[in-house]
PyMOL commands that place a pseudoatom at each C-alpha (Angstrom):
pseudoatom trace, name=CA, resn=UNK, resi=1, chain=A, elem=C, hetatm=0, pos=[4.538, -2.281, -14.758]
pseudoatom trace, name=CA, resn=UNK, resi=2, chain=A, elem=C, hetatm=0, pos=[3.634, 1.384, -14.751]
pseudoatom trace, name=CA, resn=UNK, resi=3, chain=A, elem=C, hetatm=0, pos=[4.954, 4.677, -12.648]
pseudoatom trace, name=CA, resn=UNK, resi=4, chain=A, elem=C, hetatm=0, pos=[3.048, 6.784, -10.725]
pseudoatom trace, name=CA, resn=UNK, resi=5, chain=A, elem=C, hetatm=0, pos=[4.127, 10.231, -8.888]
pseudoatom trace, name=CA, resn=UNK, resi=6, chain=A, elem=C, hetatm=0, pos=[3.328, 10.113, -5.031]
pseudoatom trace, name=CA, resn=UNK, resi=7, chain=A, elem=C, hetatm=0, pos=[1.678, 12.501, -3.186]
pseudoatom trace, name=CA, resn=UNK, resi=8, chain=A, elem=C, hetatm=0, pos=[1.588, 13.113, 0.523]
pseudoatom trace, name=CA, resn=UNK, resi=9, chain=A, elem=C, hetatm=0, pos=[4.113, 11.789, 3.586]
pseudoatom trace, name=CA, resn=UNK, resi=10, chain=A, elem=C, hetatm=0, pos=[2.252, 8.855, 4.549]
pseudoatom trace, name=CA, resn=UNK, resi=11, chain=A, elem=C, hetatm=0, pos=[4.996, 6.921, 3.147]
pseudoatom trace, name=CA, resn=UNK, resi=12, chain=A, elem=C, hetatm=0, pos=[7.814, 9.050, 4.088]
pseudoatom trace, name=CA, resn=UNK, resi=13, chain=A, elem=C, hetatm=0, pos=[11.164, 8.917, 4.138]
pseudoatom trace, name=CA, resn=UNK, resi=14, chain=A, elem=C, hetatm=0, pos=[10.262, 5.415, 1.808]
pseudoatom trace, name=CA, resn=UNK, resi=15, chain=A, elem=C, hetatm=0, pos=[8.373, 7.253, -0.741]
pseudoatom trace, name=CA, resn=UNK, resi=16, chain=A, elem=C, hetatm=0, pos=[7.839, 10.669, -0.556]
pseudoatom trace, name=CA, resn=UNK, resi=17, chain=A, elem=C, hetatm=0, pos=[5.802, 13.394, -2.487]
pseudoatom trace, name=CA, resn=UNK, resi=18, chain=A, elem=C, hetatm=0, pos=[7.131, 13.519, -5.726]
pseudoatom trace, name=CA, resn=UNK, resi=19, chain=A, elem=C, hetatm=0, pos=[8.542, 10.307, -6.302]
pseudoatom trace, name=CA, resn=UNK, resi=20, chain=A, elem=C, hetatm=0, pos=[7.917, 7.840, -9.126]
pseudoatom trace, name=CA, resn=UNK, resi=21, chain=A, elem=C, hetatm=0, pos=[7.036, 4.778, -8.037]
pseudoatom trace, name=CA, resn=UNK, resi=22, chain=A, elem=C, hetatm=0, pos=[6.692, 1.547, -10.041]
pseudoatom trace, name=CA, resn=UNK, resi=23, chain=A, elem=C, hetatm=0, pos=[4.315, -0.953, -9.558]
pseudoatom trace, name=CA, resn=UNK, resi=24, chain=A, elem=C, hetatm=0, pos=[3.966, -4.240, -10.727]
pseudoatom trace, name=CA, resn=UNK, resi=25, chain=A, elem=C, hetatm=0, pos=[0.602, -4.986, -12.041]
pseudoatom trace, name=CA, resn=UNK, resi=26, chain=A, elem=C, hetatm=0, pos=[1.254, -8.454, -11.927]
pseudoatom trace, name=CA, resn=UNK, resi=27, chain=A, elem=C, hetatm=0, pos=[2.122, -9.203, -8.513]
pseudoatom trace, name=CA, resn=UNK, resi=28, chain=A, elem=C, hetatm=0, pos=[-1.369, -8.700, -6.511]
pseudoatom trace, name=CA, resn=UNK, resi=29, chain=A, elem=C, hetatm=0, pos=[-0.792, -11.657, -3.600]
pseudoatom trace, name=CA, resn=UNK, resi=30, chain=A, elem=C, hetatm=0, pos=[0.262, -9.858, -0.733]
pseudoatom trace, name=CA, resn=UNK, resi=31, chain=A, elem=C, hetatm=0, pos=[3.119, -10.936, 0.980]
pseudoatom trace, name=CA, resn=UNK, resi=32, chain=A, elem=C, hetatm=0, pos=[4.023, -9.652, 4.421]
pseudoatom trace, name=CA, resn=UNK, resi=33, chain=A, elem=C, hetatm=0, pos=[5.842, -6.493, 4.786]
pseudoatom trace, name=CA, resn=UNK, resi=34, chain=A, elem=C, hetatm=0, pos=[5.430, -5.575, 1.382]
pseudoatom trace, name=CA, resn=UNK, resi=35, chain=A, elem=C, hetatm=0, pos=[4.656, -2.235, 0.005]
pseudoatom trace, name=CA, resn=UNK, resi=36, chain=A, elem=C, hetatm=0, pos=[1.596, -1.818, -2.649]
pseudoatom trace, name=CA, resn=UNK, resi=37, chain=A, elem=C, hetatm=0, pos=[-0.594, 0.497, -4.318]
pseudoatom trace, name=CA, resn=UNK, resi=38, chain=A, elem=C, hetatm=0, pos=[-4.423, -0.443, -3.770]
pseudoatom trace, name=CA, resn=UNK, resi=39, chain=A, elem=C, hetatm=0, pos=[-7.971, 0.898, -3.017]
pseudoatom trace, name=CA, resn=UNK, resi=40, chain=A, elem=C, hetatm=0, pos=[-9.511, 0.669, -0.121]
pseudoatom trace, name=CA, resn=UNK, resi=41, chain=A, elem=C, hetatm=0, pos=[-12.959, 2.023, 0.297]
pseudoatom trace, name=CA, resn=UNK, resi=42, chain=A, elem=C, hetatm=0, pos=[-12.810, 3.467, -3.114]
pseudoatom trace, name=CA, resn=UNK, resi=43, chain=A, elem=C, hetatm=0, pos=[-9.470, 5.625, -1.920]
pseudoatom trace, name=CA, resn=UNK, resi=44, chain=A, elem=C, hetatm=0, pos=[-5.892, 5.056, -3.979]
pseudoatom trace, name=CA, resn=UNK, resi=45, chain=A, elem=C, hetatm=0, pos=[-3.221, 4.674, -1.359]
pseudoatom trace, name=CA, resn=UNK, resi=46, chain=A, elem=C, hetatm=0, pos=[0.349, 3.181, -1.024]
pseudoatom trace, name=CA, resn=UNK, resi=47, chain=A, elem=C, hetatm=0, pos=[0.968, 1.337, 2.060]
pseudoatom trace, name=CA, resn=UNK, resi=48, chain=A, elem=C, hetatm=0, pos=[2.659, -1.063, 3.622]
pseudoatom trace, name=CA, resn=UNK, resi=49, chain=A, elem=C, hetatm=0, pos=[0.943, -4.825, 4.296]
pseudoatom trace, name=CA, resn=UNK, resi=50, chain=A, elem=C, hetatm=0, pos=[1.113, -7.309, 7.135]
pseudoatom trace, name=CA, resn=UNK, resi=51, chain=A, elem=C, hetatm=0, pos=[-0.739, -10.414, 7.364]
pseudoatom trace, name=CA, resn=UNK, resi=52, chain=A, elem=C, hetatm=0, pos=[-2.566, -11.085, 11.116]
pseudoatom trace, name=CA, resn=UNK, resi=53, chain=A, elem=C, hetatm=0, pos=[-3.672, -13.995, 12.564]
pseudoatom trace, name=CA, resn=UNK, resi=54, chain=A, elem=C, hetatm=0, pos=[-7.296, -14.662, 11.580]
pseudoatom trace, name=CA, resn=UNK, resi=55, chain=A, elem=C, hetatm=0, pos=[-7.276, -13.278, 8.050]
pseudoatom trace, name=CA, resn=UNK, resi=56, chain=A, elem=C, hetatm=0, pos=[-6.648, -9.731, 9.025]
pseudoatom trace, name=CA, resn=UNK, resi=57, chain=A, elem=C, hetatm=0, pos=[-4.437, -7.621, 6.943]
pseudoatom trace, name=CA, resn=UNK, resi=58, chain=A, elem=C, hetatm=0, pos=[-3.206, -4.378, 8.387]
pseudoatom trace, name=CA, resn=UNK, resi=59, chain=A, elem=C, hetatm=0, pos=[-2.257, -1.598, 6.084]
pseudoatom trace, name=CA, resn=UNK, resi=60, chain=A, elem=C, hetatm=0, pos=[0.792, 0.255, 7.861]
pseudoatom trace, name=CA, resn=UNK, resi=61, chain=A, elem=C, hetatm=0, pos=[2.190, 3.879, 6.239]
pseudoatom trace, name=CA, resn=UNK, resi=62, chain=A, elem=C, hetatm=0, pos=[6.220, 4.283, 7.034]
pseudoatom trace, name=CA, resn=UNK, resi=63, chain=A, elem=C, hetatm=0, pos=[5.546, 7.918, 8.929]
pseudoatom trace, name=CA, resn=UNK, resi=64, chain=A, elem=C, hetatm=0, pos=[3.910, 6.800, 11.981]
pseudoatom trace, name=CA, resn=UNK, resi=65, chain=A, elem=C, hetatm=0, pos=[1.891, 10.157, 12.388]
pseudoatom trace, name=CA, resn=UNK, resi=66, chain=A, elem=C, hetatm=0, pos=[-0.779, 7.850, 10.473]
pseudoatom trace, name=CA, resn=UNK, resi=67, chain=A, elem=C, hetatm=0, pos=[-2.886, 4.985, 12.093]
pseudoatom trace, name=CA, resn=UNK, resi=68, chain=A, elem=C, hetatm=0, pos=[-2.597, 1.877, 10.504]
pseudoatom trace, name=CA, resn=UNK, resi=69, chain=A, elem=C, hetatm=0, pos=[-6.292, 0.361, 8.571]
pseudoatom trace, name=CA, resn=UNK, resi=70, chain=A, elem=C, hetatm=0, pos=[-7.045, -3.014, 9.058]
pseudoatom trace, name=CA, resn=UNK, resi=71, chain=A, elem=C, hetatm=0, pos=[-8.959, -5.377, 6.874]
pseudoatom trace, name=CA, resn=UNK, resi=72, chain=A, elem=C, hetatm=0, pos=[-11.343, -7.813, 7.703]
pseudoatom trace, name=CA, resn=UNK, resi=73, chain=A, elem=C, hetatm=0, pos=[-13.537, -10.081, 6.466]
pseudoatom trace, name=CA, resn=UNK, resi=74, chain=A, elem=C, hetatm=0, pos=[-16.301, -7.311, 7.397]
pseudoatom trace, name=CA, resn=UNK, resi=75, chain=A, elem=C, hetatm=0, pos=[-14.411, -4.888, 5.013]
pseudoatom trace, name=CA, resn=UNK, resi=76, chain=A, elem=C, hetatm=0, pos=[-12.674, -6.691, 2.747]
pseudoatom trace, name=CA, resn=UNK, resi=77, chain=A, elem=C, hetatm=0, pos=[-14.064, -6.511, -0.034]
pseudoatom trace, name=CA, resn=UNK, resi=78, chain=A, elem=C, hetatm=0, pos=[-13.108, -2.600, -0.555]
pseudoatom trace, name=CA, resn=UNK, resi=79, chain=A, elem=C, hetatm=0, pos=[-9.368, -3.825, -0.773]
pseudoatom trace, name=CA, resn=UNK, resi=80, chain=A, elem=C, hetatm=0, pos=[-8.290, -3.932, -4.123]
pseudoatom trace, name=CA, resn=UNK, resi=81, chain=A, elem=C, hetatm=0, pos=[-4.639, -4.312, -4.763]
pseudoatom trace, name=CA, resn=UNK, resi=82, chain=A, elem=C, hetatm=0, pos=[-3.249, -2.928, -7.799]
pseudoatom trace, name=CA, resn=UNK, resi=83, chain=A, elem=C, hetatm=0, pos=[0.318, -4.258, -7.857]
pseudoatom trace, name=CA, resn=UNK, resi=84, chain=A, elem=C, hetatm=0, pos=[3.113, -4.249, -5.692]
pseudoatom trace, name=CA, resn=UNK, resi=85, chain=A, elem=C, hetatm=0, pos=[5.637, -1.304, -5.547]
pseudoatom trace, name=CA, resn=UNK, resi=86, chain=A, elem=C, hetatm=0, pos=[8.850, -2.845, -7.319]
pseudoatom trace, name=CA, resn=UNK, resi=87, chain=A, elem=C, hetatm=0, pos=[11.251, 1.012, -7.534]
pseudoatom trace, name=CA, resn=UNK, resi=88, chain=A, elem=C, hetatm=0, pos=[10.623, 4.711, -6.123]
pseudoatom trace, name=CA, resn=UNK, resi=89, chain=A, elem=C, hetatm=0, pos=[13.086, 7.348, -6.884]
pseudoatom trace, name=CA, resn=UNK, resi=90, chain=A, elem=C, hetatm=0, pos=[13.179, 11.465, -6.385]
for i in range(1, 90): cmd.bond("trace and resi %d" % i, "trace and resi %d" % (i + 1))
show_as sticks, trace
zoom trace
């Protein structure tokens, strides 16, 4: 595991700016629902992931001022997940 310190309200009110967040390195199969810290298109982002019918994966932030990214075959291979987000606090 390591902690990093969010930025931004993408993620609000589950992580906000400021908060440490641990993530766990070790977990990198996405399971439904689940919050994780990843890259997509070269970009370090926490978000939220849902599994679609037909291989698609759709990145969701919390604060729904945000449009949700999907993942595709066509794009996948810019998603890398880092580990999933296992404690925030702040």
């Amino acid at each position: 595991c390591f902690d990093v310190y969010a930025t931004g309200d993408s993620m609000a009110n589950y992580i906000n700016g400021g908060d440490a967040v641990g993530i766990d390195i070790s977990d990198i199969t996405p399971k439904d629902g689940e919050v994780y810290a990843l890259f997509l298109d070269g970009d370090l982002m926490i978000k939220r992931i849902f599994k679609e019918a037909g291989g698609v994966i759709r990145l969701s932030s919390d604060n729904k001022q945000y449009t949700d990214k999907i993942v595709t075959q066509d794009n996948g291979d810019s998603l890398i997940i880092i580990g999933r987000v296992v404690y925030r606090s702040g």
